[in-house]
C-alpha positions as YAML, in Angstrom:
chain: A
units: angstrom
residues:
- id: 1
  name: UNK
  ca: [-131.17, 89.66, 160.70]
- id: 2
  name: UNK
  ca: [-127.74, 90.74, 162.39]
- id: 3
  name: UNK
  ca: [-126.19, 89.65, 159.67]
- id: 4
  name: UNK
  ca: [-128.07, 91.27, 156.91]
- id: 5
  name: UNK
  ca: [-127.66, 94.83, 159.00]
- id: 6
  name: UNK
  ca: [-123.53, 94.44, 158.99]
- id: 7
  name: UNK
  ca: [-124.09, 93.48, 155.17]
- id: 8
  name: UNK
  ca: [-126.18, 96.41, 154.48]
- id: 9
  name: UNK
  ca: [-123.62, 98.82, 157.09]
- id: 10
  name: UNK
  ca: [-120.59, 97.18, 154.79]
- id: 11
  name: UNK
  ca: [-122.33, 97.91, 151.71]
- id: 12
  name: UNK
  ca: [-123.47, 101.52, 152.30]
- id: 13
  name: UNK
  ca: [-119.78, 101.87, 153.26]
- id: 14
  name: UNK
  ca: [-117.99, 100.34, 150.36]
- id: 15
  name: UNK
  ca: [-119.97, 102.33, 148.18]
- id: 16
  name: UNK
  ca: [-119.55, 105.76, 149.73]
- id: 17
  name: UNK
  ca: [-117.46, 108.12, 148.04]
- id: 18
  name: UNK
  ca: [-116.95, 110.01, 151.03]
- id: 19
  name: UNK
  ca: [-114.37, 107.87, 151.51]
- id: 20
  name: UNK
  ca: [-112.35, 107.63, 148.60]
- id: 21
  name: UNK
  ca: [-110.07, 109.71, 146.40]
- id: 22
  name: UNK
  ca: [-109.98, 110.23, 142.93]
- id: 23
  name: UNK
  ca: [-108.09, 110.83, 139.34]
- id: 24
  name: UNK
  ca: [-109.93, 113.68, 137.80]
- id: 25
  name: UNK
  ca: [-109.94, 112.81, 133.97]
- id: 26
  name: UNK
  ca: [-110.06, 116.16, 132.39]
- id: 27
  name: UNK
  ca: [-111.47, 115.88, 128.49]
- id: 28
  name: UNK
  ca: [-110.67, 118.93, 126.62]
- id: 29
  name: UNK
  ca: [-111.19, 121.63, 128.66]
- id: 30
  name: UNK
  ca: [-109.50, 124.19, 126.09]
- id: 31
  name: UNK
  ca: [-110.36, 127.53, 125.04]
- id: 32
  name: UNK
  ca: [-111.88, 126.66, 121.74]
- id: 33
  name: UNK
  ca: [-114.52, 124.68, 123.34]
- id: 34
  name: UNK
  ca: [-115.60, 126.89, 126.08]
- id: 35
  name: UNK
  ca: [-118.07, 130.35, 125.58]
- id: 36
  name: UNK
  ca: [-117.37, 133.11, 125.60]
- id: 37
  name: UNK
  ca: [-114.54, 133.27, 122.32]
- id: 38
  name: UNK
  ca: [-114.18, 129.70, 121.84]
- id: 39
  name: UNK
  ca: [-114.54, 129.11, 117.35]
- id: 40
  name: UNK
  ca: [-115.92, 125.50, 118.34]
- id: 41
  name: UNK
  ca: [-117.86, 127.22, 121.60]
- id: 42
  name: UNK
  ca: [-120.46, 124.28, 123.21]
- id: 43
  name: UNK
  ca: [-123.05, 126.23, 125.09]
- id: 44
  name: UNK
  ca: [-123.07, 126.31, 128.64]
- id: 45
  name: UNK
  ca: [-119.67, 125.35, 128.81]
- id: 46
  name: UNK
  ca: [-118.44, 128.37, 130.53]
- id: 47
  name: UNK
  ca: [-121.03, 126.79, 133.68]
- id: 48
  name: UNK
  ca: [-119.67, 123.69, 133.07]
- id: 49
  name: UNK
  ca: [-115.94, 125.04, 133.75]
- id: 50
  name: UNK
  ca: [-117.68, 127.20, 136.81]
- id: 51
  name: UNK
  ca: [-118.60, 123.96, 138.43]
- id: 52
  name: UNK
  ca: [-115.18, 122.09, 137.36]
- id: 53
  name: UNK
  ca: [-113.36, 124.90, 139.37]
- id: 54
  name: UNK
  ca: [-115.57, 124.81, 142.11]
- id: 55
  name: UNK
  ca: [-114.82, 121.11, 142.58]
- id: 56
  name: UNK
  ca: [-111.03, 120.97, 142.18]
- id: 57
  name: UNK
  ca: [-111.01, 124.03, 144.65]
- id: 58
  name: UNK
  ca: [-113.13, 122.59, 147.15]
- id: 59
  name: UNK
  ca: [-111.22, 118.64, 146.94]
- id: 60
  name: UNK
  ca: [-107.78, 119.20, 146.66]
- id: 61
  name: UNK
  ca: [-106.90, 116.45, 149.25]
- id: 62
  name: UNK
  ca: [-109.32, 114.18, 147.44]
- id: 63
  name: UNK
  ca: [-108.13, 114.71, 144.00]
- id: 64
  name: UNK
  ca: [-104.62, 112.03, 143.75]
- id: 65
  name: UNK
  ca: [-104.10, 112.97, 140.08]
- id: 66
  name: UNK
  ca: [-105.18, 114.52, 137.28]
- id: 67
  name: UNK
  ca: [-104.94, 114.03, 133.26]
- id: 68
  name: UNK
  ca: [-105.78, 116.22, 131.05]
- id: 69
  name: UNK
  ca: [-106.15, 115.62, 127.33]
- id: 70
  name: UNK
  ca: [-105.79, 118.33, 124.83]
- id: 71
  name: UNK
  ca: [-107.11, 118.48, 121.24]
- id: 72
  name: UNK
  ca: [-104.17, 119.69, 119.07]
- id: 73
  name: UNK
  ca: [-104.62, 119.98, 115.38]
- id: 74
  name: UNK
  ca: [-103.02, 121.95, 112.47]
- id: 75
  name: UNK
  ca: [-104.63, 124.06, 110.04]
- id: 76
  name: UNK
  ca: [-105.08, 121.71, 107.24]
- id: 77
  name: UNK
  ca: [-106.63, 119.07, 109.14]
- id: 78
  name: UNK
  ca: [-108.84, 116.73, 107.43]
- id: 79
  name: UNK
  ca: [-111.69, 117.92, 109.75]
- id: 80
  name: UNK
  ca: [-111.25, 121.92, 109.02]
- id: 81
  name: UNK
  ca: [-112.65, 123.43, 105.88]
- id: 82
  name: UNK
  ca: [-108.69, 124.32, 104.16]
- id: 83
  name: UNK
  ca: [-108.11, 120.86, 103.43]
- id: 84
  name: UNK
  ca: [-111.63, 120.54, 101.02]
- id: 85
  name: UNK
  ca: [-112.15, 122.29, 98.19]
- id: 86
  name: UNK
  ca: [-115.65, 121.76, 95.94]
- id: 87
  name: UNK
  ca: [-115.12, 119.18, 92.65]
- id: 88
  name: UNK
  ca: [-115.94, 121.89, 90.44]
- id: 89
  name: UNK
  ca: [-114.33, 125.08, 91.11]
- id: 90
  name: UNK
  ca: [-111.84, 123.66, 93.09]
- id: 91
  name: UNK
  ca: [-111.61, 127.01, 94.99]
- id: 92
  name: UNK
  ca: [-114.62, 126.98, 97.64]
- id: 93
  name: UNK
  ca: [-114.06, 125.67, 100.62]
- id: 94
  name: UNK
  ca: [-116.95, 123.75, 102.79]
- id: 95
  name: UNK
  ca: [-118.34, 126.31, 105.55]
- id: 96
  name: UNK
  ca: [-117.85, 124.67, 109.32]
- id: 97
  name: UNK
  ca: [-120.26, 122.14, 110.52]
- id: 98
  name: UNK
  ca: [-120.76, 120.72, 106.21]
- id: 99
  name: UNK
  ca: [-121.24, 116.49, 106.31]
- id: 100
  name: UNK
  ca: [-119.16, 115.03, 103.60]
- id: 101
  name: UNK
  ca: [-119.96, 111.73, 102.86]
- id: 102
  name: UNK
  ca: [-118.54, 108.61, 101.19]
- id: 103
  name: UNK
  ca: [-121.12, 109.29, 98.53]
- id: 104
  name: UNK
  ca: [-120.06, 112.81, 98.02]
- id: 105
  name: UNK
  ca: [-116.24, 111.90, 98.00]
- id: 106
  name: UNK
  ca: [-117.09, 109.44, 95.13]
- id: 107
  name: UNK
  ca: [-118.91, 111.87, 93.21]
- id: 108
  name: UNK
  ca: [-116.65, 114.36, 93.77]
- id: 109
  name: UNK
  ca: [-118.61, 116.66, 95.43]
- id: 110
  name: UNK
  ca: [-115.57, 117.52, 97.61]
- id: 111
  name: UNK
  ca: [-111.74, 116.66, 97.10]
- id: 112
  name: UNK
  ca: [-109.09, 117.41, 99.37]
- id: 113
  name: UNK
  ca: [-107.50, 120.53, 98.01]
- id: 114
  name: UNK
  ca: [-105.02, 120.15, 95.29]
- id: 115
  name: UNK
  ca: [-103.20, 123.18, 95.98]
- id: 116
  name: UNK
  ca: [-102.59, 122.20, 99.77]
- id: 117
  name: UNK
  ca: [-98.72, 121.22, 101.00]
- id: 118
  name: UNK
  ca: [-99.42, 119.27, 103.25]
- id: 119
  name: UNK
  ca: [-96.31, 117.17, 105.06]
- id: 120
  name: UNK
  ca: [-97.44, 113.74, 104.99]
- id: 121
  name: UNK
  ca: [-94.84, 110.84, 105.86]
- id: 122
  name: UNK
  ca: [-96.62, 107.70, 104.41]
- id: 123
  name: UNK
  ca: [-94.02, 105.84, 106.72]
- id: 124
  name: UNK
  ca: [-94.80, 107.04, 109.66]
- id: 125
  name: UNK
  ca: [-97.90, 108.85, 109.50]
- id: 126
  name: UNK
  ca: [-99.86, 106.29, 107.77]
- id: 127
  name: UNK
  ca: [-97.90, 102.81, 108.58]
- id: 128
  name: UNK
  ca: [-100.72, 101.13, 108.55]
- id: 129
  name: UNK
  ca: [-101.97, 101.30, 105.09]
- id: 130
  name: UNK
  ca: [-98.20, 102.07, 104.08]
- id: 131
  name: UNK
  ca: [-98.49, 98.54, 101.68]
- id: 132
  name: UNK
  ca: [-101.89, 99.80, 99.69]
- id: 133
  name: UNK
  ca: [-100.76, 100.07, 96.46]
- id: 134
  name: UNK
  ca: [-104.44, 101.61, 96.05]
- id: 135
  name: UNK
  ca: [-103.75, 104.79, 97.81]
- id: 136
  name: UNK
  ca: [-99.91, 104.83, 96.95]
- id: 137
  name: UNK
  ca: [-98.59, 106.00, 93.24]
- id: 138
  name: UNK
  ca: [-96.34, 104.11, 91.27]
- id: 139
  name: UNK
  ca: [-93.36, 105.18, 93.34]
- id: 140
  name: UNK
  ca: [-95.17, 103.40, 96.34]
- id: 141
  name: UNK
  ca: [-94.13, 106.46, 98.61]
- id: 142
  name: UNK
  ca: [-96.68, 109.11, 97.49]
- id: 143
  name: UNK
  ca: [-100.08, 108.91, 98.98]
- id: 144
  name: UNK
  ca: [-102.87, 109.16, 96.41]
- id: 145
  name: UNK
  ca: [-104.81, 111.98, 98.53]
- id: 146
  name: UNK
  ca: [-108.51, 110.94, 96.63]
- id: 147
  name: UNK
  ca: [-108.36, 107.17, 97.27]
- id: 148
  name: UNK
  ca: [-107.36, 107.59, 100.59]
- id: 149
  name: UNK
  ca: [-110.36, 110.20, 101.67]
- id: 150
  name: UNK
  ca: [-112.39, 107.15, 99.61]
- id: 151
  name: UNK
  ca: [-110.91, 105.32, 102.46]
- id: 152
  name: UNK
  ca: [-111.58, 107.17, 105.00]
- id: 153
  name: UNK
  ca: [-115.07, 108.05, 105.15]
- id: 154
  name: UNK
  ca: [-115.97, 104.72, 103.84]
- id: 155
  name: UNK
  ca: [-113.96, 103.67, 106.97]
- id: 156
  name: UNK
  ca: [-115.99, 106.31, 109.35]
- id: 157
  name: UNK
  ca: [-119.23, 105.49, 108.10]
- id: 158
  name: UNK
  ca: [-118.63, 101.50, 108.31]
- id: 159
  name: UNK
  ca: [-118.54, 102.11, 112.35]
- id: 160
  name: UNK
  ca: [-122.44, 103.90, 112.35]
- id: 161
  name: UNK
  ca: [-120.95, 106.62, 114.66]
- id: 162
  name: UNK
  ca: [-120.76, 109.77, 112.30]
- id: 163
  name: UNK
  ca: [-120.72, 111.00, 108.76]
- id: 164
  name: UNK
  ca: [-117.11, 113.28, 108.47]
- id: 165
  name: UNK
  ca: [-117.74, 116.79, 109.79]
- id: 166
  name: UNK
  ca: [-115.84, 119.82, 108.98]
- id: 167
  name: UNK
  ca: [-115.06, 121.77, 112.17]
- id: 168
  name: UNK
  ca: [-114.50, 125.45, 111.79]
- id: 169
  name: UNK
  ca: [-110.95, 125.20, 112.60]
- id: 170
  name: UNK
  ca: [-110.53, 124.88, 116.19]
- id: 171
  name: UNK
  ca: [-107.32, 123.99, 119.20]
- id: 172
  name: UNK
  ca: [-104.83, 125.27, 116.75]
- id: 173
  name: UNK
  ca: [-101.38, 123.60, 118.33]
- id: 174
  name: UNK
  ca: [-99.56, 127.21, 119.87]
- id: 175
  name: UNK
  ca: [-103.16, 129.30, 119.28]
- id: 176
  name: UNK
  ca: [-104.78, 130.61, 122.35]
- id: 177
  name: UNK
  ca: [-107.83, 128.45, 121.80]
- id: 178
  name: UNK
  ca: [-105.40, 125.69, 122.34]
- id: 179
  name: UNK
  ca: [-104.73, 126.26, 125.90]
- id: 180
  name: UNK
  ca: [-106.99, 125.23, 129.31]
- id: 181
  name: UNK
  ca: [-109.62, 127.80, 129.82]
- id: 182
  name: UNK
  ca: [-108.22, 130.24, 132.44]
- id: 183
  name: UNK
  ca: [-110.35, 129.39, 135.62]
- id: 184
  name: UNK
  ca: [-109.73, 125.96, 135.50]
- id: 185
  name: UNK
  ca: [-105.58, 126.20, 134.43]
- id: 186
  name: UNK
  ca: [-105.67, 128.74, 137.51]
- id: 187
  name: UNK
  ca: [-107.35, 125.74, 139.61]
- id: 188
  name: UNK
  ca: [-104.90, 123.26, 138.79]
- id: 189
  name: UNK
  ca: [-101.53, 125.58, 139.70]
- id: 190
  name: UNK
  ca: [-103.64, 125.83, 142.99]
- id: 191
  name: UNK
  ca: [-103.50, 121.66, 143.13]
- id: 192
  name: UNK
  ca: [-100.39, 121.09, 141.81]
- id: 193
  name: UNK
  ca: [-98.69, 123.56, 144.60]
- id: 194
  name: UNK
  ca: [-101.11, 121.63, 147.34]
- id: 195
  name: UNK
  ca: [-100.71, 118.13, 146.14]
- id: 196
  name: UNK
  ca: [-96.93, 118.57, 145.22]
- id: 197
  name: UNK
  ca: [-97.93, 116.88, 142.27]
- id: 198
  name: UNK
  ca: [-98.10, 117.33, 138.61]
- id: 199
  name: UNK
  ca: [-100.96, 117.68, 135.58]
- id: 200
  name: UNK
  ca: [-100.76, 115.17, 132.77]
- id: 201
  name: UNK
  ca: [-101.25, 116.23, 129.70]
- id: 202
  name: UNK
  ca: [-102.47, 113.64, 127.06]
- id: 203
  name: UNK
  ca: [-102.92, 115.28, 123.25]
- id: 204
  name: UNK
  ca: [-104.52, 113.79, 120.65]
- id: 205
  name: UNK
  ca: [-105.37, 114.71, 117.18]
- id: 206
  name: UNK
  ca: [-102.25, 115.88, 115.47]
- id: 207
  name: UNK
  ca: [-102.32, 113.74, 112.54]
- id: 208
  name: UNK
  ca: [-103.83, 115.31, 109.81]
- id: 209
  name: UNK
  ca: [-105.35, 112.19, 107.96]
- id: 210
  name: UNK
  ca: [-107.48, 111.02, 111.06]
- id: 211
  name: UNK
  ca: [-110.48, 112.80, 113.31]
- id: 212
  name: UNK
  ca: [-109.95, 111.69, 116.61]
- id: 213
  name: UNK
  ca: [-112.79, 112.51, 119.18]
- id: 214
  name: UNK
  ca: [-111.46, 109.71, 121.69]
- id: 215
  name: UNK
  ca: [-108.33, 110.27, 123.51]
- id: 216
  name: UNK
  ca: [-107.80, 106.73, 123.61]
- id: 217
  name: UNK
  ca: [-108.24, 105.77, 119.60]
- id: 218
  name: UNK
  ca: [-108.74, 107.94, 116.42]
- id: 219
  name: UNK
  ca: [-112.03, 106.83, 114.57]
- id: 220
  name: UNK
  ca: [-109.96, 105.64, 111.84]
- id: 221
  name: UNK
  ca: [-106.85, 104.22, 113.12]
- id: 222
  name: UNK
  ca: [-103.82, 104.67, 110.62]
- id: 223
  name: UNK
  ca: [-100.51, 104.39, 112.43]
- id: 224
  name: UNK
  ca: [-99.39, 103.64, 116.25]
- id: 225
  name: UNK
  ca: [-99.84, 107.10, 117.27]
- id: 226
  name: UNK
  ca: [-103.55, 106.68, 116.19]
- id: 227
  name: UNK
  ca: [-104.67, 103.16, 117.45]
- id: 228
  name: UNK
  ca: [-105.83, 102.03, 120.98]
- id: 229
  name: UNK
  ca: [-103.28, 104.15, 123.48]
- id: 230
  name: UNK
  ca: [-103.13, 100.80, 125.97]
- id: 231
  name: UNK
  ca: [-101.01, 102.75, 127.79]
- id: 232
  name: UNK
  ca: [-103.30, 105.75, 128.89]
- id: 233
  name: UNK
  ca: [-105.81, 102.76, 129.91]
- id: 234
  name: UNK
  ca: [-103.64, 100.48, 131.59]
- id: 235
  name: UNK
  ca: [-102.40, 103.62, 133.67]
- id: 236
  name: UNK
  ca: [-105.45, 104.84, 134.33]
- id: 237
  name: UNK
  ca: [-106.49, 101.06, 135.62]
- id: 238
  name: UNK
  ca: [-103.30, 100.22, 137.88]
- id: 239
  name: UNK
  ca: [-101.24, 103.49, 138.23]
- id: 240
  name: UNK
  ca: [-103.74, 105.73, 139.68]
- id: 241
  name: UNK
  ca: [-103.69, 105.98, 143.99]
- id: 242
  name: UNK
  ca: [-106.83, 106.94, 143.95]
- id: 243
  name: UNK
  ca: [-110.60, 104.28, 144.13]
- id: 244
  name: UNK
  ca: [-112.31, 106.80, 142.05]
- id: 245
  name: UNK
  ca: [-112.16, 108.26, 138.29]
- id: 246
  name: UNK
  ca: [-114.31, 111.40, 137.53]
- id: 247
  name: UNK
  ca: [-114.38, 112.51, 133.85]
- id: 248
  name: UNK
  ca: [-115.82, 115.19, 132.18]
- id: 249
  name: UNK
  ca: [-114.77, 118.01, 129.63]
- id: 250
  name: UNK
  ca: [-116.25, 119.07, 126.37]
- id: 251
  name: UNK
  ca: [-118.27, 117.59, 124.40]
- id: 252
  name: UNK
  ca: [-120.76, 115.08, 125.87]
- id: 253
  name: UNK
  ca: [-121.64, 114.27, 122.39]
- id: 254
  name: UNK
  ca: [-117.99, 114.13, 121.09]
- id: 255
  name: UNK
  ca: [-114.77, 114.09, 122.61]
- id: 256
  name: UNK
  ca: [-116.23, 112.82, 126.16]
- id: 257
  name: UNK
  ca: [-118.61, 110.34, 124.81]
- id: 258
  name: UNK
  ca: [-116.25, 108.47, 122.88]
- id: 259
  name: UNK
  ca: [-113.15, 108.88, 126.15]
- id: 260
  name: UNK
  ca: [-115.25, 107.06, 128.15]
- id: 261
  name: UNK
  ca: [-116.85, 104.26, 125.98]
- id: 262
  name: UNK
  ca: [-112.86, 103.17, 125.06]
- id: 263
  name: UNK
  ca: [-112.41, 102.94, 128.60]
- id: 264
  name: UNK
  ca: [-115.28, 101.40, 129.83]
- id: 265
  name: UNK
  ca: [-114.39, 98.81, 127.51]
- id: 266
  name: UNK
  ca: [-111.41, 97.88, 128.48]
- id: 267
  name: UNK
  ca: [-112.51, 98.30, 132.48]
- id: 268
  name: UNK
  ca: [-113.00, 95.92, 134.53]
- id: 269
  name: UNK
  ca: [-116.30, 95.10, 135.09]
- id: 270
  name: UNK
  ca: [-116.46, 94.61, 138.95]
- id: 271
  name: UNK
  ca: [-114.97, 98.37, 139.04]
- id: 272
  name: UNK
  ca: [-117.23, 100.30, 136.32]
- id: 273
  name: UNK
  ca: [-119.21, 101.52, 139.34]
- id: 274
  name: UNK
  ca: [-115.75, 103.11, 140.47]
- id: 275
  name: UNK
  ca: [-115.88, 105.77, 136.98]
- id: 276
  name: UNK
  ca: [-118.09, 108.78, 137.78]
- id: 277
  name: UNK
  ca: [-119.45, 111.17, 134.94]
- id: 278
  name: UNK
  ca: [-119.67, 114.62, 136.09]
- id: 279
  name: UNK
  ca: [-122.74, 115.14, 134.18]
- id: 280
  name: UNK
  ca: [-123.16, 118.80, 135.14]
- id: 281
  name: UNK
  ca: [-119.66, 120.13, 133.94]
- id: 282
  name: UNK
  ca: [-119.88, 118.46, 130.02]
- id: 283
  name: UNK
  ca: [-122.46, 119.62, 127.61]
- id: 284
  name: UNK
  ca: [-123.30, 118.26, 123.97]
- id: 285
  name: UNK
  ca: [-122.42, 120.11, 120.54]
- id: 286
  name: UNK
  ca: [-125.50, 122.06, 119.24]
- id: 287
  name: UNK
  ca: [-127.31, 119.51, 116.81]
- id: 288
  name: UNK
  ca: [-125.60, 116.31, 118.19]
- id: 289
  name: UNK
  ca: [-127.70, 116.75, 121.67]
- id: 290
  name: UNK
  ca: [-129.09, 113.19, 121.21]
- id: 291
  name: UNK
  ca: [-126.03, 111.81, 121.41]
- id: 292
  name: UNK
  ca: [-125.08, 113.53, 124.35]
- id: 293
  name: UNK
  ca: [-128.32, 111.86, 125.46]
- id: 294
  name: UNK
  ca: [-127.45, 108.51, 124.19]
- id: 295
  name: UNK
  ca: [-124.03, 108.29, 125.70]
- id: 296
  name: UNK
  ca: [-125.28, 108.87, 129.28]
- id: 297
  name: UNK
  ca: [-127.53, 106.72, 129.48]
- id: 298
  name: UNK
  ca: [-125.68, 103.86, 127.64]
- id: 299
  name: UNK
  ca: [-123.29, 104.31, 130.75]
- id: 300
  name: UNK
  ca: [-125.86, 104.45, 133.43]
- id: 301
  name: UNK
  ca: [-126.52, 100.84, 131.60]
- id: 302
  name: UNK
  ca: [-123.30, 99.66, 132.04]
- id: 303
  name: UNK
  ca: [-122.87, 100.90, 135.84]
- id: 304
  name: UNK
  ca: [-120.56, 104.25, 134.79]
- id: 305
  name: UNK
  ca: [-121.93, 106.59, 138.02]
- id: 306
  name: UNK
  ca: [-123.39, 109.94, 136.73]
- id: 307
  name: UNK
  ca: [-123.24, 112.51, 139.11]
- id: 308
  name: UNK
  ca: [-123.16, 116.17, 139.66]
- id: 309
  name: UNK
  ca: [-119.73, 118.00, 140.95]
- id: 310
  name: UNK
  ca: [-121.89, 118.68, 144.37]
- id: 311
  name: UNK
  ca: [-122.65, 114.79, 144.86]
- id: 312
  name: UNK
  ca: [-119.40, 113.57, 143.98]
- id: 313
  name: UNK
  ca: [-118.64, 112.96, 147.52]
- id: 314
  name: UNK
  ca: [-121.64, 112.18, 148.73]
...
């Protein structure tokens, strides 16, 4: 009996995150994601960054890090309407939030646009498919822009995750929309000056030939830049002073859903219950709620923590 009261006492203890610090994993808390303003806006997220503040303000000397990935993109990015036109016309371009199938590429429903410039360096932007001579022409340098979309959302839809989605253009690299919301920028200079310590910043998504929700992998991985960042894993795994990793950001159905499952992967097991999922500062696209569903609970499954900012340390 003694002994199962110590065992319980050493439990309750271990598990306690009263105790412990934590990295804060911030998932693209940018303008363009947050109401009001933002042209990809996920509702609620202005409550969401309310709560975010609220938490880094009130556990400065229990936050050891933080990383914060940023979605960066350029204007013709295969997920914003510039780089489509329709087969036909060749002059419309899809409206934001248009699915654009494997099927539809084939058909020629849409085409990526003929007239677009776009500064593509098949050696380093696409080194992994560099030796295709499918989507290369005769010179073996220039891509063939309609085999490779072929590619791609053949690719996408292989994986049973999503059909391609056009964005309306959204985290513009040197746009506003780009940047950390205010509030929660303002939060961090407060850390940072407390801590002594400096934000990360992780981006992801420059390369125009690849959506990537995860900050860890793009959904179709084409070149270094784009496959499995080990590094951002293995750091987050042995580098980080802290017992505890809280994650959240925009979106729950999106960009923090697919974070999280690449790192849970490649966790270890006996410290999943270690990751935390601030469930009340991330919120799901409009449309793609399910998923947002989906996702937490797939990580309550695998012993990911899901907890408000207010029970954190509780």
């Amino acid at each position: 009996m003694w002994f199962d009261f110590i065992t319980k006492i050493f439990k309750k203890n271990n598990d306690d995150s009263s105790s412990k610090n934590a990295t804060l994993l911030l998932i693209d808390v940018q303008k363009d994601f947050h109401v009001p303003g933002g042209s990809l806006a996920v509702p609620q997220s202005d409550k969401d960054a309310e709560r975010l503040v609220d938490l880094i303000r009130n556990s400065k000397h229990k936050i050891d890090r933080v990383v914060a990935t940023m979605d960066s993109h350029y204007k013709l990015h295969i997920a914003h309407p510039g780089f489509w036109v329709d087969g036909d016309t060749k002059k419309k371009h899809p409206d934001p939030f248009t699915a654009i199938s494997y099927q539809d590429v084939v058909d020629k429903k849409w085409i990526p646009d003929p007239s677009a410039k776009l500064d593509i360096d098949v050696e380093k932007d696409l080194s992994f498919l560099k030796e295709s001579t499918k989507l290369l022409g005769d010179d073996g340098k220039t891509l063939q822009l309609q085999e490779y979309v072929k590619h791609y959302t053949k690719s996408l839809e292989s994986k049973g995750r999503f059909t391609h989605t056009i964005w309306p253009e959204h985290c513009i690299i040197e746009s506003d929309g780009h940047t950390l919301v205010d509030d929660v920028r303002e939060a961090l200079e407060e850390w940072s000056k407390s801590s002594k310590k400096e934000v990360e910043y992780v981006w992801k998504g420059q390369n125009l030939l690849t959506e990537m929700f995860s900050a860890v992998a793009a959904e179709v991985p084409i070149n270094e830049d784009t496959a499995t960042n080990k590094e951002l894993i293995r750091s987050l795994k042995e580098d980080s002073p802290s017992n505890l990793l809280l994650v959240c950001g925009q979106a729950k159905s999106h960009c923090v859903n697919h974070t999280l499952r690449d790192i849970v992967a490649d966790w270890p097991k006996e410290r999943i219950s270690d990751i935390i999922l601030l469930n009340d500062c991330t919120s799901p696209v409009p449309g793609f709620e399910k998923d947002g569903e989906t996702f937490e609970n797939d990580m309550k499954q695998m012993g990911v923590q899901t907890k408000s900012a207010k029970e954190v340390w509780k």
